[in-house]
C-alpha positions as CSV (number, residue, x, y, z in Angstrom):
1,X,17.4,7.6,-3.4
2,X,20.0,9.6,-1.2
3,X,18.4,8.9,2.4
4,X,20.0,7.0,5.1
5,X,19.0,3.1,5.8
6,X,19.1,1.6,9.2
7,X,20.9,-1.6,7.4
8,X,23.8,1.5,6.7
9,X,23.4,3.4,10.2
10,X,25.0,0.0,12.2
11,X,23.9,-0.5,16.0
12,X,21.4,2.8,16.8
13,X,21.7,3.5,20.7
14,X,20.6,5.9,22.6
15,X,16.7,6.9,22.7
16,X,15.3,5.6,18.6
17,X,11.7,7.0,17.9
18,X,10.4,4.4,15.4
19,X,7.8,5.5,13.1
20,X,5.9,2.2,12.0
21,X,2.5,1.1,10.5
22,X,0.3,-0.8,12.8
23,X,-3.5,0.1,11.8
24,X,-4.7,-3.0,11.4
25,X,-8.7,-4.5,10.8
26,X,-9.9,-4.7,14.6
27,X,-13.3,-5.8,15.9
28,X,-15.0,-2.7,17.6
29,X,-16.8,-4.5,20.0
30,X,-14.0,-6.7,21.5
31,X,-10.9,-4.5,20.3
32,X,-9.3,-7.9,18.9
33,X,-7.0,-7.2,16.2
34,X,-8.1,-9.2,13.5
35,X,-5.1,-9.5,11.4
36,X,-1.1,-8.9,12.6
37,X,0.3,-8.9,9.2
38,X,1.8,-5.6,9.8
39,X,3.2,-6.2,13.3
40,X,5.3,-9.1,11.7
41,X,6.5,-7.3,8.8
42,X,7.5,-4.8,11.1
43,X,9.2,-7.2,13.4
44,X,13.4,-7.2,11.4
45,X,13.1,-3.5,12.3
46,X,11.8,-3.6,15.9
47,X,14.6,-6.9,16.4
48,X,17.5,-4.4,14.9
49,X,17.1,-1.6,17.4
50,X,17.0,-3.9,20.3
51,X,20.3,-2.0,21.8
52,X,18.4,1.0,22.1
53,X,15.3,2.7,24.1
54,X,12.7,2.0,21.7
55,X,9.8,4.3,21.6
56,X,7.3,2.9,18.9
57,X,5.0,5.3,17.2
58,X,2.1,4.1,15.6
59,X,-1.7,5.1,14.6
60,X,-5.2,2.9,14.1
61,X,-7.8,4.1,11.8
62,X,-9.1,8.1,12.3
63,X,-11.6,10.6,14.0
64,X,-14.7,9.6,13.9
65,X,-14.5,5.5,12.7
66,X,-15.6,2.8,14.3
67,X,-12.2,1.5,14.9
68,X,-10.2,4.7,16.2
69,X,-8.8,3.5,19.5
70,X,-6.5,3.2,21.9
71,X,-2.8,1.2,21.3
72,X,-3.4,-1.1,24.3
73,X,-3.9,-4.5,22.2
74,X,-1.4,-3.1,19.5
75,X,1.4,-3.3,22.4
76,X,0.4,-6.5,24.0
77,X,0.2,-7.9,20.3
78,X,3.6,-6.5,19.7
79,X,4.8,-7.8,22.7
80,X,3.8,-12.0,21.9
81,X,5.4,-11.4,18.6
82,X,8.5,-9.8,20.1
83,X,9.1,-12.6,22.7
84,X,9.8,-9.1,25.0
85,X,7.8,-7.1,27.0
86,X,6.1,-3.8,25.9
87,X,5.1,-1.5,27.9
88,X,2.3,0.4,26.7
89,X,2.2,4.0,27.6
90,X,-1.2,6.2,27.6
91,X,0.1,9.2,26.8
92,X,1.5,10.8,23.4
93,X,3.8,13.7,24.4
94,X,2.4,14.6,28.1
95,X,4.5,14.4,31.1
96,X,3.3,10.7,31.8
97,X,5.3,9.9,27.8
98,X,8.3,12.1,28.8
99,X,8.6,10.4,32.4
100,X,8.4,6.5,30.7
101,X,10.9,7.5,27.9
102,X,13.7,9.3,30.4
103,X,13.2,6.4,32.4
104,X,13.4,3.6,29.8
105,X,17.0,1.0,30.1
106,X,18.5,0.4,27.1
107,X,17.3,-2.8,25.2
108,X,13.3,-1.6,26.8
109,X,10.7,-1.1,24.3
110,X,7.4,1.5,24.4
111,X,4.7,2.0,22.8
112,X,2.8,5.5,23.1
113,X,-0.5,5.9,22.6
114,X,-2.3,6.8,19.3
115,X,-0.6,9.4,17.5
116,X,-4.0,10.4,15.8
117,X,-5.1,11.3,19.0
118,X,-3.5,14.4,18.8
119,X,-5.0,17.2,16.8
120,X,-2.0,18.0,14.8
121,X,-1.2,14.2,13.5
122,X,-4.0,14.9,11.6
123,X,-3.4,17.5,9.3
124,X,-1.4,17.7,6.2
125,X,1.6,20.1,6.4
126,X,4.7,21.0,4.8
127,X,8.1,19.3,6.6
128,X,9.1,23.0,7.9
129,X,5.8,23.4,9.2
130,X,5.1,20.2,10.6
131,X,8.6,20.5,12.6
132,X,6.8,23.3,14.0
133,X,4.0,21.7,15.4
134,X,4.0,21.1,19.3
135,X,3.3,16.9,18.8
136,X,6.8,17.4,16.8
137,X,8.9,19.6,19.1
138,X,7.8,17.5,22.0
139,X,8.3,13.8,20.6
140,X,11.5,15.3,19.0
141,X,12.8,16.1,22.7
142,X,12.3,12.9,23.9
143,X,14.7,11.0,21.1
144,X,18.2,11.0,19.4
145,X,17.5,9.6,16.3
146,X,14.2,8.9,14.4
147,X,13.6,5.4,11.6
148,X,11.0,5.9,9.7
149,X,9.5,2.2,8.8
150,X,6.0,2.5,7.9
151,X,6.0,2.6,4.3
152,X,2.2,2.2,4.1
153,X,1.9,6.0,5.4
154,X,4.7,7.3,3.2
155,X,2.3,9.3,1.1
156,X,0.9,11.0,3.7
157,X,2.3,14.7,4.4
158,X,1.7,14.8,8.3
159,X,3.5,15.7,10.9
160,X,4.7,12.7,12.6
161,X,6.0,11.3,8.8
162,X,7.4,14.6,7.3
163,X,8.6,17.0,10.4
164,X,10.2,14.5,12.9
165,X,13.0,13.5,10.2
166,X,14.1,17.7,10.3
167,X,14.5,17.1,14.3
168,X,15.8,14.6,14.1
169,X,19.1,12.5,12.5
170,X,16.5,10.4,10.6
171,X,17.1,7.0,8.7
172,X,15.1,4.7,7.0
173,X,13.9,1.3,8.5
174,X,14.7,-2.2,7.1
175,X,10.5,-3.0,5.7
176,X,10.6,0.9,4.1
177,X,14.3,0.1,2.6
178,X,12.5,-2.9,1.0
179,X,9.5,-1.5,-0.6
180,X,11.1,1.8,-2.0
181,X,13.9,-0.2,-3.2
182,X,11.6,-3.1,-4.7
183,X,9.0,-0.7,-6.4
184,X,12.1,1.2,-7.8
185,X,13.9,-1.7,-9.9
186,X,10.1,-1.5,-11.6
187,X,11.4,1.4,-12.9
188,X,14.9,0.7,-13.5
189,X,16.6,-2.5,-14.3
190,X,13.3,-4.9,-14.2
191,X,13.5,-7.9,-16.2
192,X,11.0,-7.5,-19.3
193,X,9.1,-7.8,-20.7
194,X,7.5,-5.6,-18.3
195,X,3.5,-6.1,-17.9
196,X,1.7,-4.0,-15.4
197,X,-2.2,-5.4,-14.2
198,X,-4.5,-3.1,-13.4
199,X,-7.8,-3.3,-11.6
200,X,-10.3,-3.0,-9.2
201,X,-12.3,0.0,-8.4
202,X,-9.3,2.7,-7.7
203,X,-9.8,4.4,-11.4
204,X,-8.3,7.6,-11.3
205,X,-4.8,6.0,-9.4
206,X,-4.6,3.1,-12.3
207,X,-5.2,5.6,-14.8
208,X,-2.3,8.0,-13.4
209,X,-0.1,4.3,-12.9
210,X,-0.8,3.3,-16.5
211,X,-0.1,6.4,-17.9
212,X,2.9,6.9,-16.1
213,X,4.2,4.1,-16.8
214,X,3.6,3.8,-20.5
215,X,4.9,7.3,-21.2
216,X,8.2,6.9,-20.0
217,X,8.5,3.5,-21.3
218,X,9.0,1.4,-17.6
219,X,5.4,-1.0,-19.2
220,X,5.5,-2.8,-22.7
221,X,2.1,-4.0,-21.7
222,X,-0.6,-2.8,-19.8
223,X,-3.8,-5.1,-18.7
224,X,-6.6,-3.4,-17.5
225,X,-9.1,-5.7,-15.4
226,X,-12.0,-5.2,-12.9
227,X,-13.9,-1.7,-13.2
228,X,-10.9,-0.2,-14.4
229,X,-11.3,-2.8,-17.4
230,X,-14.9,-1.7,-17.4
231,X,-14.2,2.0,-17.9
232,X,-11.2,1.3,-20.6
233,X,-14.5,-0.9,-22.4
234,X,-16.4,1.7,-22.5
235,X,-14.3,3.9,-23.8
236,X,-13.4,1.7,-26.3
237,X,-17.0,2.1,-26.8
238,X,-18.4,-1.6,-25.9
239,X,-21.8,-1.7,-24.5
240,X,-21.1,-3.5,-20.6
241,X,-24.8,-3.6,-19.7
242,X,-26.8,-1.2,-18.0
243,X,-26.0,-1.8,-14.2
244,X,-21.8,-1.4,-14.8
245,X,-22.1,1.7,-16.2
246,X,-24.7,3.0,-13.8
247,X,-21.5,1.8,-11.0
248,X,-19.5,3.7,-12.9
249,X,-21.9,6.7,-13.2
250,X,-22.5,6.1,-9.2
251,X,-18.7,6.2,-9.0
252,X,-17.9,9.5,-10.4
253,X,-15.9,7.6,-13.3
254,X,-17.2,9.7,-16.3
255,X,-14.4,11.7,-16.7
256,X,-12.0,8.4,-16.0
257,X,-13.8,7.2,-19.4
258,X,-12.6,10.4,-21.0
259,X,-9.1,9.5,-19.5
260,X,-8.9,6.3,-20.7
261,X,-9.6,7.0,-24.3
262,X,-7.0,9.1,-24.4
263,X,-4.2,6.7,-23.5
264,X,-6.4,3.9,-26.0
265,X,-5.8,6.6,-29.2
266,X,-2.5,7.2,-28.4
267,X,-1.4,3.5,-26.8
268,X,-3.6,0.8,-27.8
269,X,-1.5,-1.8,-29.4
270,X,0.3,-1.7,-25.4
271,X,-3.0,-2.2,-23.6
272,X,-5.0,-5.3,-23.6
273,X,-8.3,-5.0,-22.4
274,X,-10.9,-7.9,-21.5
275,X,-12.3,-9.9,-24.7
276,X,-15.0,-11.8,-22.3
277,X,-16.7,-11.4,-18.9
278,X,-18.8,-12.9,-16.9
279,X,-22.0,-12.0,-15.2
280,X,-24.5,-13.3,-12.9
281,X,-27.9,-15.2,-14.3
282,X,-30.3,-16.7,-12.1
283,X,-27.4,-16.6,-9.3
284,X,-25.0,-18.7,-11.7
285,X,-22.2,-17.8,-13.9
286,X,-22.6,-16.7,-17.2
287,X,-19.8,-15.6,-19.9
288,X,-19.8,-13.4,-23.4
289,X,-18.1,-12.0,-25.1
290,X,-18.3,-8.0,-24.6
291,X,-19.3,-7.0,-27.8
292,X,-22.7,-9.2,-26.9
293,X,-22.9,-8.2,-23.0
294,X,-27.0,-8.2,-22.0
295,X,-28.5,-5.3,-21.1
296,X,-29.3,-6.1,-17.9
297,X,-26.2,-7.9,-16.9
298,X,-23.1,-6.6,-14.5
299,X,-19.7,-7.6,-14.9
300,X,-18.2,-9.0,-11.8
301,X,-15.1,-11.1,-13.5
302,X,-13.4,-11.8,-16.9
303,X,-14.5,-14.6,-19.1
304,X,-12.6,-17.8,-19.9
305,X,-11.4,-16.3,-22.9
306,X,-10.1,-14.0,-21.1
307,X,-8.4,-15.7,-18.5
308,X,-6.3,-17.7,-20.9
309,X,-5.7,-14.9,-23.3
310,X,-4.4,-12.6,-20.3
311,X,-2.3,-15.2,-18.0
312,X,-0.6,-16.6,-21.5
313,X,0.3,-12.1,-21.8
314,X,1.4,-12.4,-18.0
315,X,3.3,-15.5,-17.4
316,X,5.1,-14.9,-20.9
317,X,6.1,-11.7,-18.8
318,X,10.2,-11.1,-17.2
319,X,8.6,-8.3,-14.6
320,X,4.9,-7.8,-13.5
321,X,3.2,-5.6,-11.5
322,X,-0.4,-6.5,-10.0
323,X,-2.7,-3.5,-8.3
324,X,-6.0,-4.6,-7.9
325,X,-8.2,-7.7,-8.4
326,X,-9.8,-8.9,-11.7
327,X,-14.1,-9.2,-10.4
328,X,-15.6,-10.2,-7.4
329,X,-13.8,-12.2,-6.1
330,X,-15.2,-12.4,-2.8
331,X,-17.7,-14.6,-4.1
332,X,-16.4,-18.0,-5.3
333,X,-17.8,-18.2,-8.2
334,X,-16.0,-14.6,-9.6
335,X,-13.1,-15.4,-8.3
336,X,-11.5,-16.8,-11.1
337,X,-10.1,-14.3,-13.1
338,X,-8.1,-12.7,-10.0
339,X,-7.0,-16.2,-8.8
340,X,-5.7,-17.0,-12.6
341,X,-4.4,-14.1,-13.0
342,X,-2.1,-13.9,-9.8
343,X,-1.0,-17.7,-10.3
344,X,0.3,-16.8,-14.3
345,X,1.7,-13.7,-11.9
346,X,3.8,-16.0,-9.3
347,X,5.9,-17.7,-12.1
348,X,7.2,-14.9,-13.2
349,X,11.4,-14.0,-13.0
350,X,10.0,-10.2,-10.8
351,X,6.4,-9.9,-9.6
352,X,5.2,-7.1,-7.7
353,X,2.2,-6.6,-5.9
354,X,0.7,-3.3,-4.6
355,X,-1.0,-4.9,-1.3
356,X,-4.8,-4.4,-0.9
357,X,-7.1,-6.7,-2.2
358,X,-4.4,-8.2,-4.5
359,X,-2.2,-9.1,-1.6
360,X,-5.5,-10.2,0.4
361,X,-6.3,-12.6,-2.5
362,X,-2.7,-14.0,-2.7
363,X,-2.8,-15.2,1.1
364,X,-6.4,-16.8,0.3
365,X,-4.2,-18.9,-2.3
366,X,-1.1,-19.7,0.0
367,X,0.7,-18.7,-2.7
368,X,2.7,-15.7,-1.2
369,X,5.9,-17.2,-0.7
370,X,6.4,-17.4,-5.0
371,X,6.0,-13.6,-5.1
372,X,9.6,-11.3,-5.5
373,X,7.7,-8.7,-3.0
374,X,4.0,-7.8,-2.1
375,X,3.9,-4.1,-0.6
376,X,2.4,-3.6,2.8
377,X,0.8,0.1,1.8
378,X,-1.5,-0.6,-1.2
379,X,-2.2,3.3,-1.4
380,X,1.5,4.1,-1.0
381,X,2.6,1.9,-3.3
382,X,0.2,3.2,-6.4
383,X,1.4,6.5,-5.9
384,X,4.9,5.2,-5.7
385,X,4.2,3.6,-9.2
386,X,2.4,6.9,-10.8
387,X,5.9,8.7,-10.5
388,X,4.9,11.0,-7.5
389,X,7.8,12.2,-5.4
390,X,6.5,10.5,-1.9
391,X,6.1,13.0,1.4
392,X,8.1,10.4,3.5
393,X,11.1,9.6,1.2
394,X,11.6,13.5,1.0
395,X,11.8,13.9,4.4
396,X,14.4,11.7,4.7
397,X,16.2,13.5,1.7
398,X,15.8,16.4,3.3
399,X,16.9,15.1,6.8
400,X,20.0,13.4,5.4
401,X,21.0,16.7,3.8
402,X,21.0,18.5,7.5
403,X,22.3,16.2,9.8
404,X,24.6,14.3,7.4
């Protein structure tokens, strides 16, 4: 990875544009932000630049959802986590954002407002034509030096993440330093036996993970759990009752099924797929075996069988990687198999988890502190771990290579 790190750059003065990733689950009707995970793993990098004029760009949500809105309780919740003020600043690139930058003391610390409010923050461009774009050229006016710290929008090609780093002398922040360089010893220099666990509904991303990974070698094992395990069944040709494969059908997953009996005929003795599940009868649990699945039955977690056989394959593990939980496992009862599965995951010498539901299941256990890393950007982290170059990190590649 040749891009500059802010932990290499020293003390950044001067005016710092800091690119982070503050969309957070918000409450429409009060605009409450319901969760500040993000804010504090931001915080290291915020605390770093403190000797400079800090101008903190951010988005929440998109055109046209519920929760697109303004950065007003993004700064004042920012600002209690900071222990300093913030001074939130209703303007993107206008005269009003030019005027509270130039007059900004060193040490102060802004926030302007939504970058998706602006049309151009929206669209997916090429670095040399999103340093064209006017939200660019203006924000790049205002600054010295740009840190890109919000890892969970590194995958995205827009302008804000992939033209500001050719204005600007760019570096990386301390959170996206973290997660590239966790997610990379995956792929280089990872304990092993390497086993990466694969679920939920995100088919088509676990399918491009597992492949990835298996072909050049990074996974000995791969366990596929959740619909993903569902659609590897199938392929396998199990019968997993009508209403799962109608999901699946709903889902668009036919051609996933195709997918996945490929890898099977040319890696199956590397994937280990789900010997038991359980269903729901007359609102209770009830397990079998999946060559014996009723017809009428939906799979919403992995048997006992299962459980056992799988942890014993994970906790036996020197690296893991989790994406995705293993059933429902918003509902007590199908819970099981995820909560099993991450607790064989925690004891592990490396474990890795791609954020999402997976990280949202580990804080329901208390158990994140046992974890080598859990990523803040689960959609930036599985393309991360399907080999793709990301947008963001070349960008910074590309801005190291200009301004040196």
């Amino acid at each position: 990875m040749e891009i500059g790190t802010l932990a290499g750059a020293g003390k950044l003065t001067g005016t710092v544009m800091l690119r982070v990733d503050f969309n957070s689950p918000i409450d429409p009707s009060s605009n409450q932000i319901l969760d500040d995970k993000r804010f504090r793993e931001h915080l290291p990098t915020v605390q770093a630049l403190e000797d400079a004029r800090l101008v903190v760009l951010t988005h929440q949500s998109r055109p046209g959802k519920k929760d697109f809105t303004t950065l007003e309780a993004h700064a004042a919740k920012l600002e209690r986590l900071l222990g300093r003020p913030v001074t939130y600043v209703e303007d993107i690139f206008g005269r009003c954002a030019r005027e509270a930058v130039r007059n900004a003391k060193r040490g102060d610390v802004l926030m302007l407002e939504n970058l998706r409010f602006a049309a151009e923050e929206n669209l997916t461009l090429k670095s040399e034509e999103a340093k064209k774009t006017l939200l660019v050229r203006r924000l790049a006016s205002m600054a010295d030096f740009y840190v890109n710290d919000a890892f969970g929008t590194a995958h995205r090609s827009q302008p804000s993440i992939v033209g500001l780093p050719l204005a600007l002398p760019s570096v990386a922040g301390l959170l996206m330093e973290k997660e590239v360089a966790n997610l990379s010893r995956v792929f280089s220099g990872a304990p092993r036996p390497v086993t990466f666990v694969l679920g939920g509904t995100k088919v088509d991303d676990s399918l491009a993970v597992a492949e990835n990974v298996l072909a050049r070698g990074t996974a000995d094992r791969v366990i596929v759990v959740g619909v993903v395990g569902n659609v590897f069944l199938l392929a396998a040709g199990y019968n997993i009752g009508r209403p799962s494969a109608r999901l699946i059908d709903d889902l668009g997953y036919r051609g996933e099924v195709e997918k996945a009996r490929g890898l099977l005929e040319t890696y199956r003795t590397r994937i280990s797929l789900p010997h038991s599940v359980a269903v729901r009868e007359d609102s209770e649990r009830a397990e079998y075996p999946v060559d014996a699945i009723p017809e009428d039955a939906q799979v919403l977690d992995l048997g006992s069988e299962s459980i056992d056989r799988l942890s014993g394959e994970i906790a036996s593990s020197g690296t893991v990687v989790v994406n995705g939980p293993a059933g429902l496992f918003e509902e007590e009862q199908f819970a099981v198999g995820t909560f099993e599965l991450l607790k064989a995951a925690s004891t592990v010498q490396f474990s890795v988890v791609g954020g999402g539901h997976s990280g949202a299941a580990i804080e329901r256990l208390g158990i994140e502190e046992r974890f080598t890393h859990i990523s803040t950007g689960g959609g930036a982290a599985i393309e991360f771990l399907t080999g793709k170059k990301m947008p963001a990190i070349e960008a910074l590649e590309l801005s190291r290579k200009i301004f040196g």
